[in-house]
N, CA, C, O and CB atoms as a CASP TS submission, in Angstrom:
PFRMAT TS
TARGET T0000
AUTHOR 0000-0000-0000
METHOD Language model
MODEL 1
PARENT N/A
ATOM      1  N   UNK     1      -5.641  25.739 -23.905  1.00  0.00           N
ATOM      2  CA  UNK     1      -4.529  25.355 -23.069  1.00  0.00           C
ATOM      3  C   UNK     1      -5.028  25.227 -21.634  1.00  0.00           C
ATOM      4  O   UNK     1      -5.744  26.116 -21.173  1.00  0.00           O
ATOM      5  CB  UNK     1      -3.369  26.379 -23.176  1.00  0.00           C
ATOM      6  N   UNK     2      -4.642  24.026 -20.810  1.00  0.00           N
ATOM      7  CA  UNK     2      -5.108  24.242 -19.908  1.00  0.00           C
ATOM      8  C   UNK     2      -3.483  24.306 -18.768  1.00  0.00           C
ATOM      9  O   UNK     2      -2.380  23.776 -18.900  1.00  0.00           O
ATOM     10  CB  UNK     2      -6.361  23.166 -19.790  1.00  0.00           C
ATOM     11  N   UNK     3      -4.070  25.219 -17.702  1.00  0.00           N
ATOM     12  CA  UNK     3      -2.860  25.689 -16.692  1.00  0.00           C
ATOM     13  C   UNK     3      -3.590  25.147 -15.759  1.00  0.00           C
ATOM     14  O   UNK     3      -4.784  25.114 -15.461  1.00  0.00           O
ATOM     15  CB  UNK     3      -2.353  27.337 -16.441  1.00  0.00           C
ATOM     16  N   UNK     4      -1.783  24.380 -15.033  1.00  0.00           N
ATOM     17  CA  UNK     4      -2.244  24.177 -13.646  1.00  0.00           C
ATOM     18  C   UNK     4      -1.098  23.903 -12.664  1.00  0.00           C
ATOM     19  O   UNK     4       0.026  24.295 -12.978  1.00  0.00           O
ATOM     20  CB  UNK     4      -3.232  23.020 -13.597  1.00  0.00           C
ATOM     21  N   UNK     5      -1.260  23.355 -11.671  1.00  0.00           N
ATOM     22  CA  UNK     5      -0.129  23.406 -10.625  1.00  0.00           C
ATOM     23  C   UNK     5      -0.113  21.470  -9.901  1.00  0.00           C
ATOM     24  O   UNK     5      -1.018  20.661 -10.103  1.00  0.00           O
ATOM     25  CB  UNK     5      -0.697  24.949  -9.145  1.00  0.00           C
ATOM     26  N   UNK     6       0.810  21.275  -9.317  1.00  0.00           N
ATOM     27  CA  UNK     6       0.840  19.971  -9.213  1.00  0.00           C
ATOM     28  C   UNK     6       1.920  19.787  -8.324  1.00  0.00           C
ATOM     29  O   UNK     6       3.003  20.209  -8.729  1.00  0.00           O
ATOM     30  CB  UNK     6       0.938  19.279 -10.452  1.00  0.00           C
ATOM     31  N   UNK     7       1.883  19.211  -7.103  1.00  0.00           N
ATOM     32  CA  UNK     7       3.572  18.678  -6.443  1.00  0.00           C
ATOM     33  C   UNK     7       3.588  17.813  -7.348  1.00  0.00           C
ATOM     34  O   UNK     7       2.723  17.386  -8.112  1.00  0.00           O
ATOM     35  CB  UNK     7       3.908  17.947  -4.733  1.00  0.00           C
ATOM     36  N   UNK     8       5.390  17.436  -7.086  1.00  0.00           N
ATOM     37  CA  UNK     8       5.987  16.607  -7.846  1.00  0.00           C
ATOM     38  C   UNK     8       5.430  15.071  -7.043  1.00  0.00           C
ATOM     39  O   UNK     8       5.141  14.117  -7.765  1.00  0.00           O
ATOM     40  CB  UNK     8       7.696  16.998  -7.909  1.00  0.00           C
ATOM     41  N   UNK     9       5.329  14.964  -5.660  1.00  0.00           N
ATOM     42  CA  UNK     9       5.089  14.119  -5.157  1.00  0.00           C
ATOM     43  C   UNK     9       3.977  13.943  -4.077  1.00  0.00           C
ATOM     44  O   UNK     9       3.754  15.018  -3.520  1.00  0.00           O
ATOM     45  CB  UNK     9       6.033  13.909  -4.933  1.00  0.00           C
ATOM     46  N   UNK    10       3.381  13.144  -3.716  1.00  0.00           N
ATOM     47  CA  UNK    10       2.111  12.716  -3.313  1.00  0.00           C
ATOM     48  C   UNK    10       2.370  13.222  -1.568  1.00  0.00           C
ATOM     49  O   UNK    10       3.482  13.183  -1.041  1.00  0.00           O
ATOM     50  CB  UNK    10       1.803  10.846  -3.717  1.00  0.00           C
ATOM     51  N   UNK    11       1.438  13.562  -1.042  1.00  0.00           N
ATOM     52  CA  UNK    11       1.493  13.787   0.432  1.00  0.00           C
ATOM     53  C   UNK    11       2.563  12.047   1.232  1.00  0.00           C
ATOM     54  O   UNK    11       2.507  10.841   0.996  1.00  0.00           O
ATOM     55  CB  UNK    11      -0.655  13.962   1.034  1.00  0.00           C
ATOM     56  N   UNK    12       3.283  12.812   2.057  1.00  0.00           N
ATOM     57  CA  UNK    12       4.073  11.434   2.754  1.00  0.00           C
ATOM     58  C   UNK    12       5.107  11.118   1.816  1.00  0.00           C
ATOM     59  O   UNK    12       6.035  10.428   2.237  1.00  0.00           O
ATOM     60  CB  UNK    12       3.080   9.970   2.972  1.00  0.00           C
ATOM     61  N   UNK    13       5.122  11.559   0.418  1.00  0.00           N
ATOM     62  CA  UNK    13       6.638  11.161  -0.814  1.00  0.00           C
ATOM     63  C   UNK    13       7.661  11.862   0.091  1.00  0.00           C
ATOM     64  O   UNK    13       7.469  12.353   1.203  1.00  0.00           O
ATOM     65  CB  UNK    13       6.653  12.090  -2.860  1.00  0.00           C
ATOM     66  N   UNK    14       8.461  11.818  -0.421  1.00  0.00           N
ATOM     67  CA  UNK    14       9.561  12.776  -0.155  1.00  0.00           C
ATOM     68  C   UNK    14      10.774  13.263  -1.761  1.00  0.00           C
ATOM     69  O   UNK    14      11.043  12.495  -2.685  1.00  0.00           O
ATOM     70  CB  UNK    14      10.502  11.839   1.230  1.00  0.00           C
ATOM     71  N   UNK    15      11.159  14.389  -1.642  1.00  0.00           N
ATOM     72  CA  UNK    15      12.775  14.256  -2.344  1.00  0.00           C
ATOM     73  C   UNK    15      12.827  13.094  -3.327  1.00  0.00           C
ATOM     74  O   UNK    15      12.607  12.875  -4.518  1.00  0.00           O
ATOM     75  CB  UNK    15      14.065  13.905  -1.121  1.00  0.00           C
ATOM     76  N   UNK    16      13.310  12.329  -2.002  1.00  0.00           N
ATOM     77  CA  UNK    16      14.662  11.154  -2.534  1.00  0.00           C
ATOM     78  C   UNK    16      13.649  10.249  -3.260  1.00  0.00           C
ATOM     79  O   UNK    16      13.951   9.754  -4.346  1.00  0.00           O
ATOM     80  CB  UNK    16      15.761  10.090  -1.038  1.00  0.00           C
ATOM     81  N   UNK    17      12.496  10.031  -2.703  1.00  0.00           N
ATOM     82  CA  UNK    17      11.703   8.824  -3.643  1.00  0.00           C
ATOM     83  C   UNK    17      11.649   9.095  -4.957  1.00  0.00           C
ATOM     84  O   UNK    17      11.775   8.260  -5.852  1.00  0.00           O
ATOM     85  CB  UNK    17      10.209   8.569  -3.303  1.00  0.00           C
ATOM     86  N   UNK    18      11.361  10.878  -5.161  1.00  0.00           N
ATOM     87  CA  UNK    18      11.492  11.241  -6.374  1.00  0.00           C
ATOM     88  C   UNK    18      12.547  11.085  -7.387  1.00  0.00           C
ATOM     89  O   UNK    18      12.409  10.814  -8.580  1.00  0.00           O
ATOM     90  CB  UNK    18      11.321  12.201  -6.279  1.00  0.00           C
ATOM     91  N   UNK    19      13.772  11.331  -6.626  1.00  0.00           N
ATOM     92  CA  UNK    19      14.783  11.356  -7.090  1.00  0.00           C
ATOM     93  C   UNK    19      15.443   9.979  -7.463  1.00  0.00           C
ATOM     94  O   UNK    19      16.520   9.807  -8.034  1.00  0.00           O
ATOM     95  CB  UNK    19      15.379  12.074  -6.331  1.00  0.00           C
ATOM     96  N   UNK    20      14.466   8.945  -6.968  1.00  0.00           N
ATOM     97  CA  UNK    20      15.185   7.488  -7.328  1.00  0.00           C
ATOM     98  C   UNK    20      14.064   7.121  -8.420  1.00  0.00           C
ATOM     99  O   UNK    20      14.052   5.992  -8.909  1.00  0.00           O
ATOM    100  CB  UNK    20      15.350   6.165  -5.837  1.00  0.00           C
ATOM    101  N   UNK    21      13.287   7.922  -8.727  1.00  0.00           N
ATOM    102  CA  UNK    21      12.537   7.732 -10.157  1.00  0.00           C
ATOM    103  C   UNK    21      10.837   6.559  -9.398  1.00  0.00           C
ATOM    104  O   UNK    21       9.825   6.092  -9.921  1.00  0.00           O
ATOM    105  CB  UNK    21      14.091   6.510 -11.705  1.00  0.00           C
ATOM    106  N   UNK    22      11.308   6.566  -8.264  1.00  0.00           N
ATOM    107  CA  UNK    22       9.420   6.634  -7.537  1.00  0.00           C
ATOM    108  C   UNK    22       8.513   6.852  -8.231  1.00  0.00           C
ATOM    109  O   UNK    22       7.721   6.022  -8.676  1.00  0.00           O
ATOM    110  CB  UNK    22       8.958   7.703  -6.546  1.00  0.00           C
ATOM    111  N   UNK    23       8.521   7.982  -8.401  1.00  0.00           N
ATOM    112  CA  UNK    23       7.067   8.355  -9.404  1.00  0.00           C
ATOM    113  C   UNK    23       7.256   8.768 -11.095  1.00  0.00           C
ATOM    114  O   UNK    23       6.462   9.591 -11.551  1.00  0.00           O
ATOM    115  CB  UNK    23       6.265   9.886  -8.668  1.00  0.00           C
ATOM    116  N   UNK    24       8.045   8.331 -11.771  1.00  0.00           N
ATOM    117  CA  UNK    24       8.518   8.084 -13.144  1.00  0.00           C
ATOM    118  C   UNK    24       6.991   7.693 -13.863  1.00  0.00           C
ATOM    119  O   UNK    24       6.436   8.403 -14.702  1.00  0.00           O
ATOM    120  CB  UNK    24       9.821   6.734 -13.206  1.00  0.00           C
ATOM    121  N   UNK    25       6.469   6.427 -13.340  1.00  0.00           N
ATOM    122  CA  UNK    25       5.380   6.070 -13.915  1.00  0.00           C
ATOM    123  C   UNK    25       4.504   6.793 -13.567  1.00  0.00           C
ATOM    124  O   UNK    25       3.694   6.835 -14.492  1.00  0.00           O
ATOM    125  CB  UNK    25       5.065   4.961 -13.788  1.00  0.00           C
ATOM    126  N   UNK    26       3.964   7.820 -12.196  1.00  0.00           N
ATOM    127  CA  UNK    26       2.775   8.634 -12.170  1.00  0.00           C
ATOM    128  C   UNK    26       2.868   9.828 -13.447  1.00  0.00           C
ATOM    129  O   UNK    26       1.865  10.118 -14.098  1.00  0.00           O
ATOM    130  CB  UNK    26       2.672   9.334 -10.594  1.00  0.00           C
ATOM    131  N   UNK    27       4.064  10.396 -13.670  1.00  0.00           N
ATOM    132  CA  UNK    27       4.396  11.333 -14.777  1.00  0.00           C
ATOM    133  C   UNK    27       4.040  10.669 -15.895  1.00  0.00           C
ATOM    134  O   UNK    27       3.081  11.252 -16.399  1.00  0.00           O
ATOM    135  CB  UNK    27       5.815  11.778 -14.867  1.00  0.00           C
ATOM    136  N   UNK    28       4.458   9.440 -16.704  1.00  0.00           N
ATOM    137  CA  UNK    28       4.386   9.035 -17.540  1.00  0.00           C
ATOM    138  C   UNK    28       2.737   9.050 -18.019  1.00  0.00           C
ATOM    139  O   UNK    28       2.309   9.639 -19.011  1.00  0.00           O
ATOM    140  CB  UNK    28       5.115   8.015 -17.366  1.00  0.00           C
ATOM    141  N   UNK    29       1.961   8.273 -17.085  1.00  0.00           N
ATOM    142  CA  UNK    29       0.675   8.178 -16.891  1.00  0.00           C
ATOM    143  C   UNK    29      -0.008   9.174 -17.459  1.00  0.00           C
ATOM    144  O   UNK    29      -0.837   8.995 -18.351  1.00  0.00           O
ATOM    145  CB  UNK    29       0.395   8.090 -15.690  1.00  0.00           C
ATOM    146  N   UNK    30       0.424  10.724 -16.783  1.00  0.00           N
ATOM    147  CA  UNK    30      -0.550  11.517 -16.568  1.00  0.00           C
ATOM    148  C   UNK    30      -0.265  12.557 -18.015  1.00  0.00           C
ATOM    149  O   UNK    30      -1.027  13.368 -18.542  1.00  0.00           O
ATOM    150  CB  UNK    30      -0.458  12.191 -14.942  1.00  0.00           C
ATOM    151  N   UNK    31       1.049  12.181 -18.359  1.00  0.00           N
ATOM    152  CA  UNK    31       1.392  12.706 -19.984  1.00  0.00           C
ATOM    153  C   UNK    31       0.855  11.859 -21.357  1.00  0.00           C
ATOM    154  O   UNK    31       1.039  12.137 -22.542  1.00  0.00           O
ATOM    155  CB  UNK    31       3.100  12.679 -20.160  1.00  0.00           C
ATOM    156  N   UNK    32       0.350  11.075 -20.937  1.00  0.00           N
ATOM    157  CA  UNK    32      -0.369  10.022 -21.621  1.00  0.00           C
ATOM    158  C   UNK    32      -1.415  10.635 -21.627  1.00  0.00           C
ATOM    159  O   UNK    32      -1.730  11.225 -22.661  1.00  0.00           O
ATOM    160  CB  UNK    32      -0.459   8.677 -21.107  1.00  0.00           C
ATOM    161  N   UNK    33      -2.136  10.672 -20.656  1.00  0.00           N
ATOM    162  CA  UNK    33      -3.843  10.818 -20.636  1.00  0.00           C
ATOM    163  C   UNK    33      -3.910  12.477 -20.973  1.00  0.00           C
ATOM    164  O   UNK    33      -4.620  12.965 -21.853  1.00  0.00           O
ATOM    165  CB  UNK    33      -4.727  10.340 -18.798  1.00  0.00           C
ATOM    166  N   UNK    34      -3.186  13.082 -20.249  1.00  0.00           N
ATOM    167  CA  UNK    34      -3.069  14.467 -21.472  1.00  0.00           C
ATOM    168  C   UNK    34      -3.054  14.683 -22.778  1.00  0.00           C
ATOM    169  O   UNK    34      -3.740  15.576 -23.274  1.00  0.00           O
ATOM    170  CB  UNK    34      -2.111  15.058 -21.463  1.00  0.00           C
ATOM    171  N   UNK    35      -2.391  14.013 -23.387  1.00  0.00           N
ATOM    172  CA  UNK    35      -2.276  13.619 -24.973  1.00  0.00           C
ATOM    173  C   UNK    35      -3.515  13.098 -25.131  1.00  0.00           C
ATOM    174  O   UNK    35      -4.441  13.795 -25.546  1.00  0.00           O
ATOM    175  CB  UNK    35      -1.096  12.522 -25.470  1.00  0.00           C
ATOM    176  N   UNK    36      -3.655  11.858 -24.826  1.00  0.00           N
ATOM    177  CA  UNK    36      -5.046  11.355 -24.982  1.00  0.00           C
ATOM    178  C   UNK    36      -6.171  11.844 -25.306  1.00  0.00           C
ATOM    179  O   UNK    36      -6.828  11.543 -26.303  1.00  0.00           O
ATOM    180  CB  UNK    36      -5.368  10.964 -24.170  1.00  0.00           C
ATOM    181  N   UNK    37      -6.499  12.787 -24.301  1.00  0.00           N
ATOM    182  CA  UNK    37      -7.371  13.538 -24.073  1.00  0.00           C
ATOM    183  C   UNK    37      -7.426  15.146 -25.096  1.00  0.00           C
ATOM    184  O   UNK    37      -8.212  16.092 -25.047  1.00  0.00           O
ATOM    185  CB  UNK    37      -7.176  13.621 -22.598  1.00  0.00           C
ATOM    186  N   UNK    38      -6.398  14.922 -25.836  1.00  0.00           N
ATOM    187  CA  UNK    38      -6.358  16.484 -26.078  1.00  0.00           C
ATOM    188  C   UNK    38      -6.142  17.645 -25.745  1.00  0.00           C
ATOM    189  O   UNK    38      -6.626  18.743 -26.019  1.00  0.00           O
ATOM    190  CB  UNK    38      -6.919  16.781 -26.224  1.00  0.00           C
ATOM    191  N   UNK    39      -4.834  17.020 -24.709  1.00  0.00           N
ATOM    192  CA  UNK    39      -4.360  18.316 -23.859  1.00  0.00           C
ATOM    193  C   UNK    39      -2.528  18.323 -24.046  1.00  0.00           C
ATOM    194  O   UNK    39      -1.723  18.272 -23.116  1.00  0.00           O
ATOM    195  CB  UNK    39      -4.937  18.089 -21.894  1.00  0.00           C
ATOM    196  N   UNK    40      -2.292  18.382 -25.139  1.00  0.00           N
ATOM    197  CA  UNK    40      -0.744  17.574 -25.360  1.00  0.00           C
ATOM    198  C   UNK    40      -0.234  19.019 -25.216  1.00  0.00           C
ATOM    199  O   UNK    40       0.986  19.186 -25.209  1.00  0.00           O
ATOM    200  CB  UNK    40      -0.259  16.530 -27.108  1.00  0.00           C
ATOM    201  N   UNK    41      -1.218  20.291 -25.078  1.00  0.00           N
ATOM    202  CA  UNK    41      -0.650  21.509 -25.092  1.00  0.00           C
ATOM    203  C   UNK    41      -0.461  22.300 -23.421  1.00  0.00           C
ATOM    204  O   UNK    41      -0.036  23.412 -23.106  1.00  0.00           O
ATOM    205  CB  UNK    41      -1.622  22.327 -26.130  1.00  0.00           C
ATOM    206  N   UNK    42      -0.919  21.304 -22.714  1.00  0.00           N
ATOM    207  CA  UNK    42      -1.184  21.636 -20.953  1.00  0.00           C
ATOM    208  C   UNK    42       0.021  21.898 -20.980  1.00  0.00           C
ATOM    209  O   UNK    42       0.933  21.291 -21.542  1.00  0.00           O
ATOM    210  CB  UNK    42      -1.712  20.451 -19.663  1.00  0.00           C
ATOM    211  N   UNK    43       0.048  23.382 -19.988  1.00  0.00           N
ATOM    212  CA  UNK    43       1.752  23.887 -18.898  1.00  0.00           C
ATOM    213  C   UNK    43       1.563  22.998 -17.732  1.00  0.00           C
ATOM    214  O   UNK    43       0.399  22.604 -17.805  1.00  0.00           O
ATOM    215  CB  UNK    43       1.913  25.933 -18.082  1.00  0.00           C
ATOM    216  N   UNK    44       1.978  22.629 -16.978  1.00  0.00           N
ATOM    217  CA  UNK    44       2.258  21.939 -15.743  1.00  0.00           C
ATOM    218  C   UNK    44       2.967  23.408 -14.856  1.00  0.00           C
ATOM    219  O   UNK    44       3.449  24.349 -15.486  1.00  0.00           O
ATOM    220  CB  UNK    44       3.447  20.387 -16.044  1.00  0.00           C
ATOM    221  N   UNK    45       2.930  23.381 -13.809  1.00  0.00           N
ATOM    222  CA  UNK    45       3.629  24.060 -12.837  1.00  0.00           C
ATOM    223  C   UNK    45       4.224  23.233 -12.164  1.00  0.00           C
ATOM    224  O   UNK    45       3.790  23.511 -11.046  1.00  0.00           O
ATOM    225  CB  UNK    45       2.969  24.830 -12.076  1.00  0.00           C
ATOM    226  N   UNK    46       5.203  22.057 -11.969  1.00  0.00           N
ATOM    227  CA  UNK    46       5.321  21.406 -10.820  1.00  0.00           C
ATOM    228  C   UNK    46       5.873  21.560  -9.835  1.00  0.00           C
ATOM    229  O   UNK    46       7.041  21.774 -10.160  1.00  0.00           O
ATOM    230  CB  UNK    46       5.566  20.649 -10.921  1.00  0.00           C
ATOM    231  N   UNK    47       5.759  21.604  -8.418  1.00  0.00           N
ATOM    232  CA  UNK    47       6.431  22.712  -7.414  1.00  0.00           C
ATOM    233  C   UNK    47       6.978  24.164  -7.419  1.00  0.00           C
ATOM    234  O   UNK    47       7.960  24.747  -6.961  1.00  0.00           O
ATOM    235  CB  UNK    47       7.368  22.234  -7.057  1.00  0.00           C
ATOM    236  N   UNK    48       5.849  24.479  -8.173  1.00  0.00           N
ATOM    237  CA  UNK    48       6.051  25.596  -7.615  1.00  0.00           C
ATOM    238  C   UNK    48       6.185  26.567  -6.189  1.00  0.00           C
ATOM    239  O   UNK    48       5.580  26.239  -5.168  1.00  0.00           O
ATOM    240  CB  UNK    48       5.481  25.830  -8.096  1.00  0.00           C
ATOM    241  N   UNK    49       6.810  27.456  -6.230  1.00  0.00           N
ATOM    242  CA  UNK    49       7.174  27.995  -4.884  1.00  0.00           C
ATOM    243  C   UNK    49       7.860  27.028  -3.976  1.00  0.00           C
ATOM    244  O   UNK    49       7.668  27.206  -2.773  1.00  0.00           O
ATOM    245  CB  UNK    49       5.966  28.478  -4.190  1.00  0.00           C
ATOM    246  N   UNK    50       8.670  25.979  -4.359  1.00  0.00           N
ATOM    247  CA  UNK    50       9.497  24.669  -4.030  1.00  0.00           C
ATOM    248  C   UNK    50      10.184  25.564  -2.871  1.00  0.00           C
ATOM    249  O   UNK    50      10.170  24.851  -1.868  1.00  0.00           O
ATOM    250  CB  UNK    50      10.653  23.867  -5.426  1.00  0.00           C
ATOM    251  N   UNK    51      10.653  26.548  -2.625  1.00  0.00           N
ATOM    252  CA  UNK    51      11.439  27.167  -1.961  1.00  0.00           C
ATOM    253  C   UNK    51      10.709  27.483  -0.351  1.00  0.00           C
ATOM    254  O   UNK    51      11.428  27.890   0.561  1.00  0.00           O
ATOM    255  CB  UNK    51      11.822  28.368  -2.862  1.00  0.00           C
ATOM    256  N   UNK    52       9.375  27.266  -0.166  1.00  0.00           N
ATOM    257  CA  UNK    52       8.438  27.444   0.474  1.00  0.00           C
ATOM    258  C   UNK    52       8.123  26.672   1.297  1.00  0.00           C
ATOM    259  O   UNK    52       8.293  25.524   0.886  1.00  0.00           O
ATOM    260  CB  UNK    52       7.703  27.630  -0.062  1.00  0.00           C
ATOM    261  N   UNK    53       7.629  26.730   2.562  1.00  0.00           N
ATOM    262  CA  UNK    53       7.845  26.304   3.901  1.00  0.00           C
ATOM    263  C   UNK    53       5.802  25.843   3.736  1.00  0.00           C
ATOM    264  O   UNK    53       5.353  25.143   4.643  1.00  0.00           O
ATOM    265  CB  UNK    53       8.671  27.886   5.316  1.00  0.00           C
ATOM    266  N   UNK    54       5.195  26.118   3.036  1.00  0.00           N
ATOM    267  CA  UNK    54       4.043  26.039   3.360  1.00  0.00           C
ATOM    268  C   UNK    54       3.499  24.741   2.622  1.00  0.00           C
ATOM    269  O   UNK    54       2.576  24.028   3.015  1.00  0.00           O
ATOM    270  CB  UNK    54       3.403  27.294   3.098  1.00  0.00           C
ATOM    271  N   UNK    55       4.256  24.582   1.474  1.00  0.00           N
ATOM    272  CA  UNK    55       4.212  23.428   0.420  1.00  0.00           C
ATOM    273  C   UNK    55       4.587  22.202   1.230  1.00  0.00           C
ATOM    274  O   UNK    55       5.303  22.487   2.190  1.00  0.00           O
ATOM    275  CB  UNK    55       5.282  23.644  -0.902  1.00  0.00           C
ATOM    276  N   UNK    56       4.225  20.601   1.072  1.00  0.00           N
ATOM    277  CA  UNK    56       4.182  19.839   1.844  1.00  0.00           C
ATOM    278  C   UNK    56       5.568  18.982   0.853  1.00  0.00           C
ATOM    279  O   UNK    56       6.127  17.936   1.182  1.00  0.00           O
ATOM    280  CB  UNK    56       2.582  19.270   2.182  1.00  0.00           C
ATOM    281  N   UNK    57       5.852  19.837  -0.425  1.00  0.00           N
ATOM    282  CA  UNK    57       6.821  19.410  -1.556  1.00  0.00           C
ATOM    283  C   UNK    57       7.784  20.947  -1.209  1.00  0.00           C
ATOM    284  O   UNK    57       8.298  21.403  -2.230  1.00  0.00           O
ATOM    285  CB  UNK    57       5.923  19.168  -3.494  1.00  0.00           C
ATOM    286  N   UNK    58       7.926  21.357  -0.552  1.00  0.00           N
ATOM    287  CA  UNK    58       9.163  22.393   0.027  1.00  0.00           C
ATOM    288  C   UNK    58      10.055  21.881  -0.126  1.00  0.00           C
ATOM    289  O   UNK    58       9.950  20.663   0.026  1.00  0.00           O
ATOM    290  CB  UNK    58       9.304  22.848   1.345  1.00  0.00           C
ATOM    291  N   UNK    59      11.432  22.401  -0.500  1.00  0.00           N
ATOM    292  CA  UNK    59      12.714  21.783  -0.536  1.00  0.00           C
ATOM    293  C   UNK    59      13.469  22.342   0.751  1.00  0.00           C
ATOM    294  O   UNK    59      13.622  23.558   0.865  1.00  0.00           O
ATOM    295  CB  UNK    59      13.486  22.107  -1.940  1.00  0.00           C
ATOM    296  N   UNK    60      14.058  21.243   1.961  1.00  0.00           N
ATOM    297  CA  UNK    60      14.821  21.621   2.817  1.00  0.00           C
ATOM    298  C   UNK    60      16.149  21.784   2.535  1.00  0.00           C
ATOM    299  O   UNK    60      16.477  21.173   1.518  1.00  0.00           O
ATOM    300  CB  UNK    60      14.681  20.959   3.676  1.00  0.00           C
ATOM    301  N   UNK    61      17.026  22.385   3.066  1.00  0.00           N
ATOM    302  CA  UNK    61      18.554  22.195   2.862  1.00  0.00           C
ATOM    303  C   UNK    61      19.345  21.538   2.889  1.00  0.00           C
ATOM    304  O   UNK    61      20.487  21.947   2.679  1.00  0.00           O
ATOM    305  CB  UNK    61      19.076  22.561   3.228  1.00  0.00           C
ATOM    306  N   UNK    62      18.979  19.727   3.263  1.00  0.00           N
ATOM    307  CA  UNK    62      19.445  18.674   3.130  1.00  0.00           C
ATOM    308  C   UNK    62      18.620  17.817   1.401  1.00  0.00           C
ATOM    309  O   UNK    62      18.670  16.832   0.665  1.00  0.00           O
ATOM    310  CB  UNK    62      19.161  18.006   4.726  1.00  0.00           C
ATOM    311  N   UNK    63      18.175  18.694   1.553  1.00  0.00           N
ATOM    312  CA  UNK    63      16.955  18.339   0.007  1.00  0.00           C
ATOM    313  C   UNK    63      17.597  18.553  -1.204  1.00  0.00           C
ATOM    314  O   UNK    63      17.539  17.738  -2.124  1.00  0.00           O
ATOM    315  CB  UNK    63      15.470  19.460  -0.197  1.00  0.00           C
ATOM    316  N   UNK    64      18.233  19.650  -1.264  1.00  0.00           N
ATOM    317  CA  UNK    64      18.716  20.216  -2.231  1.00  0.00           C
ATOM    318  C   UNK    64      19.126  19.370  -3.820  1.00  0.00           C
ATOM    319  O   UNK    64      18.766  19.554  -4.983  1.00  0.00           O
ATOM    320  CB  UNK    64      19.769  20.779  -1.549  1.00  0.00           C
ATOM    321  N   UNK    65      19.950  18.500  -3.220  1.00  0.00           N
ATOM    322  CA  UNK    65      20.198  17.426  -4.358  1.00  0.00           C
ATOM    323  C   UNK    65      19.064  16.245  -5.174  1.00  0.00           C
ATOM    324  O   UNK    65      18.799  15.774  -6.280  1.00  0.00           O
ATOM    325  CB  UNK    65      21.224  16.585  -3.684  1.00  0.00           C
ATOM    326  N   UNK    66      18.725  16.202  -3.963  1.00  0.00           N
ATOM    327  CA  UNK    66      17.188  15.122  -4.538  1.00  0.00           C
ATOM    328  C   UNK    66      16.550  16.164  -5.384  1.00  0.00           C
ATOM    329  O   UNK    66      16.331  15.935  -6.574  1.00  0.00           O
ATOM    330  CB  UNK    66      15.778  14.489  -3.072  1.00  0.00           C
ATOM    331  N   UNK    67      16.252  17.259  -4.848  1.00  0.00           N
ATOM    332  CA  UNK    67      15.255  18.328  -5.867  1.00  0.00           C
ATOM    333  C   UNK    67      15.877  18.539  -7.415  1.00  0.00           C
ATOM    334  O   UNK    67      15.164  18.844  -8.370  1.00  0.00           O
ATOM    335  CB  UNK    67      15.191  20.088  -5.098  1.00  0.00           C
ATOM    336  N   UNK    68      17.270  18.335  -7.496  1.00  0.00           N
ATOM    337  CA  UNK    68      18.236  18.393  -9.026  1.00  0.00           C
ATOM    338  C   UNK    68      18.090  17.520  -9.129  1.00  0.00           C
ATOM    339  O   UNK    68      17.565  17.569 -10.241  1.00  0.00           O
ATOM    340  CB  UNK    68      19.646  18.710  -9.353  1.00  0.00           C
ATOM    341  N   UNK    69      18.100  16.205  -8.804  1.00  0.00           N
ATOM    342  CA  UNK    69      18.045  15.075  -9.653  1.00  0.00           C
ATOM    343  C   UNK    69      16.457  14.649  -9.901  1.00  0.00           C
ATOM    344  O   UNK    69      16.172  13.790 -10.734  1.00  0.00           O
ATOM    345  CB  UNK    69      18.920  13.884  -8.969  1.00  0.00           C
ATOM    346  N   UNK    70      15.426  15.343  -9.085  1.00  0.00           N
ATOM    347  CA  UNK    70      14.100  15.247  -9.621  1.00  0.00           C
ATOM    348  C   UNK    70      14.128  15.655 -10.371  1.00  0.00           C
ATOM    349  O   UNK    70      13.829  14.963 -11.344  1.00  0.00           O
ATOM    350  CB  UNK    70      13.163  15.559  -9.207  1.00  0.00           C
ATOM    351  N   UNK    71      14.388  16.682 -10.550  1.00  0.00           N
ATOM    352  CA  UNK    71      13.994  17.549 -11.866  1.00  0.00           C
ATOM    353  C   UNK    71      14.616  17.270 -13.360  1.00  0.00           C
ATOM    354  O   UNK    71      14.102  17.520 -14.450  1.00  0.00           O
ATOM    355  CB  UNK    71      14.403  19.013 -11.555  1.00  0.00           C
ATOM    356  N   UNK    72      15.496  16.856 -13.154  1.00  0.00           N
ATOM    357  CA  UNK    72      16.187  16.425 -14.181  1.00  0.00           C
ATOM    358  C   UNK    72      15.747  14.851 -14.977  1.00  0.00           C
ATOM    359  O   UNK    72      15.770  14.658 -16.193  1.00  0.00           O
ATOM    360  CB  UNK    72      17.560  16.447 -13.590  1.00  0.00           C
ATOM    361  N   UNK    73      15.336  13.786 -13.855  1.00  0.00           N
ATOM    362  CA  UNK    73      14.393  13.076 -14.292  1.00  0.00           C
ATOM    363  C   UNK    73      13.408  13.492 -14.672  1.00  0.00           C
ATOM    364  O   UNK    73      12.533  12.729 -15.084  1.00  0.00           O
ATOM    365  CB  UNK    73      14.126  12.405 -13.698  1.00  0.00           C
TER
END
């Protein structure tokens, strides 16, 4: 199994890009080549510590909603 950690979005993304399905195809991609590869059993962490001021994928308090509808995509 391999563990690891990952923002949801690329340095300069934001939230809302996420949340309008922006990066739909980088996910898709990278669940592909996992499988591919023989990793269909990988954990993902994605934003973790989201709550966190140090993360460049931090959720602000105007964020809040983009971060539920990321996630849910």
């Amino acid at each position: 199994m391999v563990l690891g950690s990952t923002g949801i979005f690329p340095r300069g993304g934001s939230w809302a890009q996420a949340a309008s399905g922006a990066y739909d195809q980088h996910w898709l991609t990278l669940g592909q080549r996992l499988v591919a590869t023989g990793q269909e059993n990988a954990v993902l962490r994605g934003a973790h510590e989201f709550n966190g001021d140090w993360f460049h994928y931090g959720v602000d308090q105007g964020e809040v909603q983009d971060f539920i509808v990321s996630w849910r995509r």
